[in-house]
Structures are given as structure tokens and as C-alpha cells.
N, C-alpha and C positions, 0 to 999 in steps of 0.2 A: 362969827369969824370963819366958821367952817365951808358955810352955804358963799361966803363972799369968794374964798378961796376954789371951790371947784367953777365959781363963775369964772372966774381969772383963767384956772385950766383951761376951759372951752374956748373958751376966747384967744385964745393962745393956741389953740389943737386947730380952730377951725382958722386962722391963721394960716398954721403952718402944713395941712393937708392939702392945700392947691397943689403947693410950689410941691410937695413931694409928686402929687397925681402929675404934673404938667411935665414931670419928667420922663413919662412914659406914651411922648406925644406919637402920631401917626405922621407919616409922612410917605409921600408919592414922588414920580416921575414919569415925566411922559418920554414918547418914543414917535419914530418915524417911522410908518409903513403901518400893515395891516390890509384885512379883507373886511370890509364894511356894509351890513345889508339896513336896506329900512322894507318894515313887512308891511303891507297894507293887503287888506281885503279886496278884492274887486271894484268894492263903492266907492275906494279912493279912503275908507276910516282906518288909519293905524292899530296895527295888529300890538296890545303893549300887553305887557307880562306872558308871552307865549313861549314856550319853553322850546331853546333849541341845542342840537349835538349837533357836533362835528366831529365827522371821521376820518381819521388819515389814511394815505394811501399804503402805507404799510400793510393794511387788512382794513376792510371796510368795517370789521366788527372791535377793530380799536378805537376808542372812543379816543377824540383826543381831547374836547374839550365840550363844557357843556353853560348853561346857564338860561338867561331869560330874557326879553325884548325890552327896553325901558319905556319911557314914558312917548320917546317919540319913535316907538315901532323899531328901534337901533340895534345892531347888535354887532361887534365887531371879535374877529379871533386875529390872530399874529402866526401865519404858518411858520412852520419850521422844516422845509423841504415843497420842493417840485411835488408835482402830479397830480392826480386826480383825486382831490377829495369828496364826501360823501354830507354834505346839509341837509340836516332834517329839522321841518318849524311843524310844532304842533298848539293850537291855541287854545287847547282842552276840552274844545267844542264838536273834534270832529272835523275841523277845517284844517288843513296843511298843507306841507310843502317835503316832495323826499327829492333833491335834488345833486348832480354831480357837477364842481365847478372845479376848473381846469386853471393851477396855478403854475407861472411858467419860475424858468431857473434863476430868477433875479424875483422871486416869491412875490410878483404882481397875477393879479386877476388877469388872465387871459382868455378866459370863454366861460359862459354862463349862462345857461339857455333863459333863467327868468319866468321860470314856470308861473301858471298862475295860481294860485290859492285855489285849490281842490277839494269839494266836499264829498262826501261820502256818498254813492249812489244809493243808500239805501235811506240815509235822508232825505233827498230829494222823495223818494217812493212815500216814506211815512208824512210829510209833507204835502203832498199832492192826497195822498189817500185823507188825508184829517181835511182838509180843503173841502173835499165833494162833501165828507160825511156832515161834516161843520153846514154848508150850504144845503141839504137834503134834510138836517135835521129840521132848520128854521122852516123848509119849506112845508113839511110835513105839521109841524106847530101850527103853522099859520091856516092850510089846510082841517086842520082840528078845530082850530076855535071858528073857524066859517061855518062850518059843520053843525057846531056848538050852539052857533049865534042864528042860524036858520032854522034852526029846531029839527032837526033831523039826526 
């Protein structure tokens, strides 16, 4: 009787814990307006998950808003004042963007130079250097086993 009785409780609990959970639903609203960017590389590949800030014109070093690229390269913030704000996208790679765009009194995009995705000049160096080293090693190998194979 015991074992039937705590069945009955359960049954009864898992019942009644939706309707209490469903009361603590989520809920959104959209809005009109915003500054909206899509990031892509060079190649044309969508830049997602790259981390970007935005700084207001109050001081370049006030963050105003921060977050990350979604799936389709997006990222959108909502100013709250004219001027010249401060975008920076970083893809954690060393490829980025520090850029100033220009929002007018009616808090529409009004100038935006559009930089391009920027890599670091010093990867470009270690990339070029691993290149020759990478082709000079093979060539020196292959130079070995002739060597090798001539009896010499």
C-alpha cells in the first residue's frame, strides 16, 4: 500500500511541476531601428562567433556594448545618441577590425568606411618564413636520399 501510495505522489508531482515551471516563461519583443554589421573575411566566409565591442562616443574607453557574431557573421547594437562611435571585431585568430562609424541625429548609420578584415603583419612574416623553411626542408630531404641512393 505504501509503494502504491508514493507511486500516486509522483504521478501527481510530475503532473503538477510543468504548470508551476511554465509559469516562469521567457518572453521577448522586437524593435525598430539598430546598427547592423555581417563580418566576413576576405574569401567572402562569414566571420561567426568573433567577439565584438562597441564604444560610445562619450569616451572611446566606455564600452557600451559587447557580445559575439552569430551564425550568419551578424551582429547588431541599438545606439542611444549621435556621434562617433568606436567597433572593434576580433575573431580570436589575430584577424580584426578597430573601426569608427558615424551615427547621425535620427540614430541611423551615416558613414562607415568598411574596413577590411586585417591580419597581423607579423603573421603574415611567420607565414611566409614557415613557407620557404617548409619548401627548403623537402628540398634538402630529397637532395639526401639522392645522395643516399647514388652511393655517395
Amino acid at each position: 500500500m505504501e509503494c502504491l501510495l508514493k507511486l500516486f505522489s509522483a504521478i501527481v508531482l510530475s503532473l503538477y511541476f510543468p504548470v508551476i515551471a511554465s509559469a516562469h516563461g521567457v518572453e521577448y519583443s522586437t524593435f525598430e531601428g539598430g546598427i547592423g554589421f555581417t563580418i566576413k573575411y576576405n574569401t567572402g566566409q562569414l566571420v561567426t562567433g568573433a567577439h565584438v565591442k562597441v564604444y560610445s562616443p562619450d569616451g572611446m574607453n566606455e564600452l557600451y556594448q559587447w557580445g559575439v557574431t552569430d551564425l550568419n557573421g551578424r551582429f547588431v547594437f541599438s545606439p542611444d545618441q549621435p556621434g562617433e562611435w568606436l567597433i572593434e571585431i576580433n575573431d580570436g585568430t589575430g584577424h580584426g577590425i578597430k573601426d569608427k562609424i558615424t551615427i547621425s541625429d535620427d540614430l541611423a548609420l551615416r558613414q562607415a568606411s568598411g574596413a577590411e578584415s586585417q591580419t597581423v603583419i607579423w603573421q603574415e612574416i611567420v607565414i611566409g618564413v614557415s613557407i620557404i623553411f617548409g619548401f627548403s626542408g623537402i628540398w634538402y630531404y630529397r637532395m639526401a636520399k639522392r645522395s643516399e641512393n647514388s652511393g655517395g
